[in-house]
C-alpha positions in Angstrom: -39.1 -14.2 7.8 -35.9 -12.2 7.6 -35.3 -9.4 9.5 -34.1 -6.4 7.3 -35.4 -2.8 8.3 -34.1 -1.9 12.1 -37.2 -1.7 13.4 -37.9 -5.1 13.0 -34.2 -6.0 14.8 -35.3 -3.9 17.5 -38.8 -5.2 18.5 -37.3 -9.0 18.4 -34.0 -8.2 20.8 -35.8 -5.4 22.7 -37.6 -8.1 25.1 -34.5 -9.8 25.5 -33.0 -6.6 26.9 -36.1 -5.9 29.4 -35.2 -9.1 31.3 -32.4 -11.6 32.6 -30.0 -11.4 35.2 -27.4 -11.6 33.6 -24.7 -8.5 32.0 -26.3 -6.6 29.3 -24.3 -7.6 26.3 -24.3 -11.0 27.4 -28.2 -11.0 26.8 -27.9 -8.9 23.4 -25.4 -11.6 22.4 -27.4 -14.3 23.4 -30.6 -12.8 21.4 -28.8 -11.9 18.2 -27.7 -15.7 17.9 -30.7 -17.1 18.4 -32.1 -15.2 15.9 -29.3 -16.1 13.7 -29.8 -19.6 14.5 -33.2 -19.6 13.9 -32.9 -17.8 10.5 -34.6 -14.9 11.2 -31.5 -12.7 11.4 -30.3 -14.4 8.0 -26.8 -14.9 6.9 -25.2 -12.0 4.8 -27.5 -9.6 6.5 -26.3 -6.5 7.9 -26.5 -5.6 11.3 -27.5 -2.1 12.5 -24.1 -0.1 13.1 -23.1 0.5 17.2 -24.5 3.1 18.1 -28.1 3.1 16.3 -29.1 0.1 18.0 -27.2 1.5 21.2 -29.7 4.3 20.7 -32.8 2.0 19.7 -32.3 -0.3 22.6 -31.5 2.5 25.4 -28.1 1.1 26.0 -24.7 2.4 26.0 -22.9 1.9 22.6 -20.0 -0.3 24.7 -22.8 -3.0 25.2 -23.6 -2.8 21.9 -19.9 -3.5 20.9 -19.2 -6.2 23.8 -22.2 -8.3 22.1 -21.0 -8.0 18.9 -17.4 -8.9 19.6 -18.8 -12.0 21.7 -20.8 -13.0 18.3 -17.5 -12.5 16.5 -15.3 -14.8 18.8 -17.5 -17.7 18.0 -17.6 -17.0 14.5 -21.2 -16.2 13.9 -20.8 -12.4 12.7 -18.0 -10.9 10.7 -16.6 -7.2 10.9 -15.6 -5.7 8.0 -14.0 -2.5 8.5 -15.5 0.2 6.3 -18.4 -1.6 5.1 -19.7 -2.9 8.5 -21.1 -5.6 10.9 -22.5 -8.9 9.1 -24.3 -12.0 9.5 -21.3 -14.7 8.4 -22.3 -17.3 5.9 -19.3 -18.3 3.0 -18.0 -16.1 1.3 -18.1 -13.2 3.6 -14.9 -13.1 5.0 -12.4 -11.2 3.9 -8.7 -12.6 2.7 -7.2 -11.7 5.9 -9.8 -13.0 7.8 -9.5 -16.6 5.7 -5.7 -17.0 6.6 -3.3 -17.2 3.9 -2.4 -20.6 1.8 0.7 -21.6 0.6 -1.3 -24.3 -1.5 -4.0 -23.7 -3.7 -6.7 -25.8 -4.7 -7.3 -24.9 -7.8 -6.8 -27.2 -11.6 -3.2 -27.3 -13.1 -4.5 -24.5 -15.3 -5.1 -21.7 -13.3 -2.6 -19.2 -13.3 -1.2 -18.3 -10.0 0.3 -15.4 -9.6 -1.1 -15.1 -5.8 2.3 -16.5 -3.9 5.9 -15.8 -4.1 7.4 -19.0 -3.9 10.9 -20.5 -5.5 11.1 -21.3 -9.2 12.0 -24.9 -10.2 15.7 -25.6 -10.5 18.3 -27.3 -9.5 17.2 -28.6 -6.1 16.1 -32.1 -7.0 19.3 -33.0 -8.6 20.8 -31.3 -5.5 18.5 -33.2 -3.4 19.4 -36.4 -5.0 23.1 -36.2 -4.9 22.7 -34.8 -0.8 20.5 -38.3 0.3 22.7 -40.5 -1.6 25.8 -39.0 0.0 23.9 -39.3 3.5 22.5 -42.8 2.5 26.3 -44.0 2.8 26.8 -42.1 6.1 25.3 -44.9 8.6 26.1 -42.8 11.8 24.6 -39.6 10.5 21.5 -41.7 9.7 21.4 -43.1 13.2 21.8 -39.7 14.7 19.2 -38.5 12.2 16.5 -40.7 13.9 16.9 -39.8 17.7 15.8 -36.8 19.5 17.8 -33.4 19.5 17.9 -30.9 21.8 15.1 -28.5 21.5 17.2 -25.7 20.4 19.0 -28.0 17.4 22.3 -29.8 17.6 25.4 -27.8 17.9 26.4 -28.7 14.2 23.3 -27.6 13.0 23.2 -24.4 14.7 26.7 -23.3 13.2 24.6 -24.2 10.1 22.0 -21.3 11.1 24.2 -19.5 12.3 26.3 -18.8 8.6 23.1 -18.7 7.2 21.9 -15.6 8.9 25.0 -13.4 9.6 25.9 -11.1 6.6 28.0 -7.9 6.6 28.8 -7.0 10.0 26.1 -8.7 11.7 27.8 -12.2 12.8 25.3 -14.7 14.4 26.2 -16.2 16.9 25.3 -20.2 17.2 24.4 -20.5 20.8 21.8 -17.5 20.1 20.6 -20.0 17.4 17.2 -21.3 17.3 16.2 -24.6 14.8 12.6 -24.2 13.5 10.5 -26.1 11.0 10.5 -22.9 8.9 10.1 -19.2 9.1 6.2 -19.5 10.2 6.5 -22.0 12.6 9.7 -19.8 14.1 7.4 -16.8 13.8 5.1 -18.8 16.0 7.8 -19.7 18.5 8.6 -16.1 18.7 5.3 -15.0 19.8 4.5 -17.8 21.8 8.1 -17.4 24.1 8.1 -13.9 23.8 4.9 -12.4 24.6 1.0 -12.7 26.1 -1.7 -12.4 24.9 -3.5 -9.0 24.8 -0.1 -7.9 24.2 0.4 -5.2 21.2 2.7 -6.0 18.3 3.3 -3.1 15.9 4.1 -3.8 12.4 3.8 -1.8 8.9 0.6 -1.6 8.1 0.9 -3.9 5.2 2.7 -7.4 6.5 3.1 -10.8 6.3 -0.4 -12.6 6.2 1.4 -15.2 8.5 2.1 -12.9 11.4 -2.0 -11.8 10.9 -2.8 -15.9 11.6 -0.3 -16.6 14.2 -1.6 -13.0 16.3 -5.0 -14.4 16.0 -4.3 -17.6 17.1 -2.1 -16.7 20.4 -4.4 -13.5 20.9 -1.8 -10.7 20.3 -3.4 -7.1 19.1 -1.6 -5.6 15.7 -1.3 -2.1 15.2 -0.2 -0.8 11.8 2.4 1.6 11.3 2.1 4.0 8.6 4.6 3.1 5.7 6.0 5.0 2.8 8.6 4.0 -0.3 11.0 3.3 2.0 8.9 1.0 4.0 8.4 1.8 7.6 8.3 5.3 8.6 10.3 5.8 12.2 8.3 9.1 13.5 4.8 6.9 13.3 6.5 4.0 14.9 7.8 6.6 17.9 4.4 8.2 18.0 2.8 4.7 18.4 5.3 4.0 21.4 3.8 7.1 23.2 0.4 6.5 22.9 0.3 2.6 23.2 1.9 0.2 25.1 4.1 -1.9 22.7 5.7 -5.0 23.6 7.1 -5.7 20.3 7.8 -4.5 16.6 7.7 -7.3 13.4 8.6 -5.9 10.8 10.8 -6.8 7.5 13.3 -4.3 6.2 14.6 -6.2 3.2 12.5 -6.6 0.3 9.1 -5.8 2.6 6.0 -8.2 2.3 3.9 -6.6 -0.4 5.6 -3.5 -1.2 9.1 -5.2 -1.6 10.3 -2.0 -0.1 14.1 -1.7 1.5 14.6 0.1 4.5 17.6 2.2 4.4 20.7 2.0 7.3 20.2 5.1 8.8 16.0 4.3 9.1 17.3 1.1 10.5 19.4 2.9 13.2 16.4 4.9 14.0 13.9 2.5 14.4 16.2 0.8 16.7 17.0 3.9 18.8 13.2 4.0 19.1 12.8 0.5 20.2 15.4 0.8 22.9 13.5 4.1 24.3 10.6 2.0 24.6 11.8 -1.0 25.8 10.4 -2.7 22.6 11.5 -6.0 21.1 12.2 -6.3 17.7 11.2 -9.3 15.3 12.7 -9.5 11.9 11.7 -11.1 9.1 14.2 -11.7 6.3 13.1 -14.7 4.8 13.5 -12.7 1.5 16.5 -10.3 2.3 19.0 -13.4 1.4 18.0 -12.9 -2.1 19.6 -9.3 -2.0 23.4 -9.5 -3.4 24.1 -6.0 -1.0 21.6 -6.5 1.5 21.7 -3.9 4.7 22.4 -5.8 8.0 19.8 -6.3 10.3 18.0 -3.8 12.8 19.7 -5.9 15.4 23.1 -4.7 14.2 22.4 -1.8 16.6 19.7 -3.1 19.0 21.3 -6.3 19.4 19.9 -6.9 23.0 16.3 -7.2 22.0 16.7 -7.9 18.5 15.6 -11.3 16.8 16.6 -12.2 13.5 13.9 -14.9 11.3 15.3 -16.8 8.5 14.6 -19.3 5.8 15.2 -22.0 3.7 11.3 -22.4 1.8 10.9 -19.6 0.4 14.4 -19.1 -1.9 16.1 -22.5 -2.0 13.1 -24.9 -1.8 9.2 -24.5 -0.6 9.0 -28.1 0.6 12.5 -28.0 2.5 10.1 -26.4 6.0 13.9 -25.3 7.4 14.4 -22.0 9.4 16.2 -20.0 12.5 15.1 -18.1 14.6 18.7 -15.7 16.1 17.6 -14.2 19.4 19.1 -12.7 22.6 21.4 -14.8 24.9 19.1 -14.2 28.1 15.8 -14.9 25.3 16.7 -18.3 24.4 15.7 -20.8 26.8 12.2 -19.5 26.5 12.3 -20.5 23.0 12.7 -24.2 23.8 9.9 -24.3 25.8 7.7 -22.7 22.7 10.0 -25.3 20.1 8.9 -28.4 22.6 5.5 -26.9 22.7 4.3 -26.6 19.4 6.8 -29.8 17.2 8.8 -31.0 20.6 12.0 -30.4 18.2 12.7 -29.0 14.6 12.8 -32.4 12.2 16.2 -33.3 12.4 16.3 -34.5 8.5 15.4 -31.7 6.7 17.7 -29.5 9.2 20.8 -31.9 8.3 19.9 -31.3 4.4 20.0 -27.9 4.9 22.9 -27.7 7.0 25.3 -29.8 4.2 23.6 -27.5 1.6 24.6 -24.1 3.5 28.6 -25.9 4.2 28.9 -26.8 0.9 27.7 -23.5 -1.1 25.0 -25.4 -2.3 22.2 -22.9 -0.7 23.9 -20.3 -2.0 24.0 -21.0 -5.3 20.5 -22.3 -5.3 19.5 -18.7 -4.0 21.7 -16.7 -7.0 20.2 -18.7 -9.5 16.5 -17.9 -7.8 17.5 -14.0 -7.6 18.5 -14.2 -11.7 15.7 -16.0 -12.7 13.0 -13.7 -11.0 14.7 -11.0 -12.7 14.3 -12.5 -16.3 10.5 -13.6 -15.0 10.0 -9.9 -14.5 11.6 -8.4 -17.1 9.6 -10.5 -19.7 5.8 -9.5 -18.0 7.0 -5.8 -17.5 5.8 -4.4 -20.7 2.1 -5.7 -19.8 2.7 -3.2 -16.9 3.8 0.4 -18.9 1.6 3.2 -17.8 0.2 1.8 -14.5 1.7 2.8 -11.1 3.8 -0.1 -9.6 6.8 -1.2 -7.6 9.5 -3.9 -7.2 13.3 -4.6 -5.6 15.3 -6.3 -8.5 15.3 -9.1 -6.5 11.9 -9.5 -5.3 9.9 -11.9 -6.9 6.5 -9.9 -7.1 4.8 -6.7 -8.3 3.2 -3.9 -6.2 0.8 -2.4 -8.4 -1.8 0.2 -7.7 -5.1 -0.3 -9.1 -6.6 2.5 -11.1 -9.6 4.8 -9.8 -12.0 4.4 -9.3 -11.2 0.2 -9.3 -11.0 -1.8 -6.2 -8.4 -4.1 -5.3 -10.9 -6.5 -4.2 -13.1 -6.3 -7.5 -9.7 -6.8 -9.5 -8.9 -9.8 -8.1 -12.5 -11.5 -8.7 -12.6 -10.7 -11.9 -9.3 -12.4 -12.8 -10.6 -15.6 -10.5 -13.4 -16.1 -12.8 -10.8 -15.9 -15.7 -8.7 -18.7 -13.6 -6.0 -16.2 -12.7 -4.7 -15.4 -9.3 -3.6 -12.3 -7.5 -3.3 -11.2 -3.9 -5.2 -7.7 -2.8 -4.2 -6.0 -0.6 -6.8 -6.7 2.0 -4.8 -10.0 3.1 -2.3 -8.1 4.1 -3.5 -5.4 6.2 -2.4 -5.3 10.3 -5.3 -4.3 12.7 -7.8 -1.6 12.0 -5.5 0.2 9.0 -6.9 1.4 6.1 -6.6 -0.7 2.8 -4.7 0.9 -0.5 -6.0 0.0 -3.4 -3.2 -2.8 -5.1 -2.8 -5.9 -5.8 0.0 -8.4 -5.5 1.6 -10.4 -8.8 4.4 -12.8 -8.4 6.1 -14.0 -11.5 6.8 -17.4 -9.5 4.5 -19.4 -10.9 6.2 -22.3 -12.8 3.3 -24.5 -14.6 3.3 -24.0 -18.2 6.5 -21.8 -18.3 6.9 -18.2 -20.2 4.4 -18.2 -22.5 1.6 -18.8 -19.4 3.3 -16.0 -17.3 3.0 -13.8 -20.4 -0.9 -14.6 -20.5 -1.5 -14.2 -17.0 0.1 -10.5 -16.7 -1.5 -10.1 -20.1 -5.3 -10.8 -18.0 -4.0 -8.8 -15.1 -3.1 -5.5 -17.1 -6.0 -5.9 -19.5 -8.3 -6.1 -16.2 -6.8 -3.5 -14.4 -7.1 -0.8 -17.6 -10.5 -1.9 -17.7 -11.0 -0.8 -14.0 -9.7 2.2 -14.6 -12.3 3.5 -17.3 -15.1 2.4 -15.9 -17.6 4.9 -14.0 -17.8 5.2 -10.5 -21.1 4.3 -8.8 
């Protein structure tokens, strides 16, 4: 039968708590999963918050939490925050606590407007015209299917090292770091650079990426309050005196959701702040290429603990996994221990496509004709937007739009699955414990079935959101 009222959770773990040798929790754990096992604590349920079953049992409230984060390490109890500690069975989980996809599974004629990805263009003729010219070059070709240094080939590394300087900030190649795109560099990063229990800080709304990859390597995120400008320096500073930081991610250029541009003098700031505190800092600017003024990098003026992210996928070509990874001189040999660790070296054919593409201009031109063609996407869906409350960079390929009270985020994006549409709430994107706005993600990205299925989509989207905001509160 399943257990529901707490006094029924009580008189099944009590006994359990009354004998044993072992440490406290370790018994609570061990009693709650039986009982799950067995059903009679049943999926979905809810279990009794902290400190009521703390007081129920006659234990302290930190044995009550040291059970239930044991039961969440192996995945049989999920913690929502806000809403509570429950039973996992499908479903559950939050976004974040899924991971992010860069592929849906879903039929040709759902509307995606849940990733920010390139629009189709002229990369397969590109593409075509770069293997035939490399089909002819027979040493290239052998080269091509030998190692490479862990780090990337010297040619290649010039190669990332055009890529990322811009403005005043010249990258240097032998601070240059081949990846198999900005996640896996991301990963490289974390895994050369820090431990885990570490504490990264981040804006409280970031990449989903950096969510999976602290998970995975067991680094703690703290978020960092944000505002229209993105991240906001004083909360960052008082974060540095009340926890120890080992490391800031952020991304100042076109910020992942909020598309958000953090201004120079914030950037000198937040760099001032990292050197006080002896704090690396970890870049993403996978989307700042697509900016024709972009700001240089927070490395610009924190250059010896800076470290600069960049890619290919995400504004030239998804399925081109390319990326570098700029670092510190005394930094880089740890990162070809994490590059031989996790791919044993970045896949030298994609690298040397990418390479020829940034020489010849190619990349370049892929990236304007990305930047013009967002802007056109965005300009044709805007008028399903008039009257709600959004944001978005020029350049950016996706909305930021608040949902109306007394509508959730989470409800919003249901509703539109069921009518095969796709958005991201904001859920997936929160870092740590930090409280959740109320918006959604839409990215005018989605190629299948061209304007007129863009139109429809944003048309579902603004039609569901209006209806949000005139319904009741419960």
């Amino acid at each position: 039968m399943t257990v529901k009222p707490i006094i029924d959770m009580v008189s099944i773990l009590k006994p359990a708590m009354e004998s044993g040798r072992t440490a406290k929790y370790k018994r609570l754990a061990e009693a709650l999963a039986a009982r799950i096992h067995d059903g009679s604590i049943a999926g979905g349920a809810k279990l009794p918050p902290h400190r009521l079953l703390a007081d129920r049992l006659a234990v302290t409230p930190g044995t009550v939490s040291r059970a239930y984060a044991e039961l969440e390490r192996i995945g049989l109890i999920v913690a929502r925050v806000g809403d509570g500690t429950f039973v996992r069975k499908l479903g559950l989980e939050r976004a974040r606590d899924r991971g992010f996809k860069n592929f849906v599974d879903e039929p040709q004629r759902c509307i995606d407007m849940s990733r920010s990805m390139p629009v189709s263009g002229q990369e397969t003729v590109m593409l075509a015209r770069s293997l035939e010219a490399l089909a002819a070059d027979a040493e290239t070709l052998r080269e091509l299917m030998l190692y490479t240094p862990e780090l990337g080939s010297a040619r290649h590394r010039r190669a990332g090292a055009r890529w990322l300087s811009h403005g005043d900030f010249a990258a240097e190649p032998e601070q240059i770091v081949c990846v198999n795109g900005a996640q896996h560099g991301l990963l490289c990063t974390l895994l050369a650079l820090l431990r885990a229990g570490d504490i990264v800080a981040t804006e409280r709304l970031t990449y989903p990426g950096l969510i999976s990859a602290a998970r995975l390597v067991g680094i703690k995120l703290l978020g960092i309050e944000m505002d229209g400008e993105g991240l906001v320096p004083l909360a960052l500073l008082e974060a540095c005196r009340t926890h120890r930081i080992s490391a800031l991610y952020c991304t100042p250029s076109i910020q992942n959701p909020t598309s958000a541009v953090l201004s120079v003098e914030r950037r000198k700031v937040v760099a001032e702040v990292c050197r006080a505190h002896n704090v690396l800092i970890i870049e993403d600017d996978v989307h700042g290429v697509l900016m024709a003024n972009r700001p240089p990098p927070i490395s610009l003026f924190a250059p010896e603990r800076g470290i600069v992210i960049g890619s290919l996928s995400k504004v030239v070509a998804a399925g081109l996994r390319v990326g570098y990874v700029h670092a510190p001189g005394p930094l880089i040999s740890r990162f070809g221990a994490a590059v031989s660790s996790t791919c044993w070296m970045a896949t030298p054919l994609p690298i040397e496509l990418a390479s020829r593409w940034i020489e010849e201009g190619v990349a370049q031109a892929l990236i304007r004709q990305q930047a013009a063609e967002f802007e056109r996407r965005k300009h044709l869906v805007q008028s399903h937007l008039a009257g709600l409350n959004y944001v978005s960079h020029p350049q950016s390929p996706h909305f930021w739009i608040e949902v109306p009270a007394p509508g959730r985020a989470a409800n919003v994006q249901t509703v539109l699955r069921q009518q095969n549409c796709l958005v991201s709430a904001a859920d997936l994107f929160a870092a740590g414990q930090s409280a959740v706005p109320q918006f959604v993600r839409a990215s005018v990205s989605h190629a299948v079935g061209g304007d007129e299925v863009l139109q429809s989509g944003f048309a579902a989207l603004s039609a569901t959101l209006r209806q949000h905001a005139r319904a009741k509160p419960q």
